[in-house]
N, C-alpha and C positions, 0 to 999 in steps of 0.2 A: 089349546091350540089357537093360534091368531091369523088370522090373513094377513099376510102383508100387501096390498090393495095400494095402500095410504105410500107408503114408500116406492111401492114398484111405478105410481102414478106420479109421485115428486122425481124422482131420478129419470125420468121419460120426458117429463117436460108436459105433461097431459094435465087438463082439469076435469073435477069428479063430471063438468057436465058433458066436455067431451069423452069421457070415457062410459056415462049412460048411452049415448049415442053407440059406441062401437060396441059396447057390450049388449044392446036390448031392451035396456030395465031403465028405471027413472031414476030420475038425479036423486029422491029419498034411499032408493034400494044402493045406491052404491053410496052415500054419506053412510048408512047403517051397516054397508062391506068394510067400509073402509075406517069407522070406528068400531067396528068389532060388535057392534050391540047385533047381531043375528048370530044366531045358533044353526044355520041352515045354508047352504051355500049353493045357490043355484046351479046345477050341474053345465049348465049353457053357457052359463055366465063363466064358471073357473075353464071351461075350456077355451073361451073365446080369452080370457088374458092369458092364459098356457101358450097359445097362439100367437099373440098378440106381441108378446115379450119373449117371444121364443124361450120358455123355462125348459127346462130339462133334467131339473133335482127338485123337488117337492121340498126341497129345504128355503128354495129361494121366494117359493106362493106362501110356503106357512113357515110357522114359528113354533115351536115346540116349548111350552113352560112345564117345570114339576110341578107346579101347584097351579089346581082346577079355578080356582076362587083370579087367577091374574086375568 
């Protein structure tokens, strides 16, 4: 599974530091949302872009891969 973070902030027009600002967290924790190196996804944080982006299909926040290792 991937966050799409990186994309949903390119298509908005947003930078990762404006997007540490609305989400909470530091500009590290969102570079590390938005290349995928966390295993862990702040619950605050996915709500506040769920919000943010008005999602409404969990298809749109993540990405679904077969293989655990992508």
């Amino acid at each position: 599974m991937r966050l799409r973070l990186k994309e949903l902030l390119e298509e908005n027009g947003y930078e990762q530091k404006e997007a540490a600002e609305f989400l909470g967290i530091s500009t590290r924790s969102v570079s590390e949302l938005c290349t995928n190196k966390t295993k862990r996804y702040p619950k605050e944080a996915l709500e506040k872009i769920i919000d943010k982006f008005n999602i409404t299909d969990m298809n749109e926040l993540f990405e679904i891969r077969g293989n655990r290792d992508d």
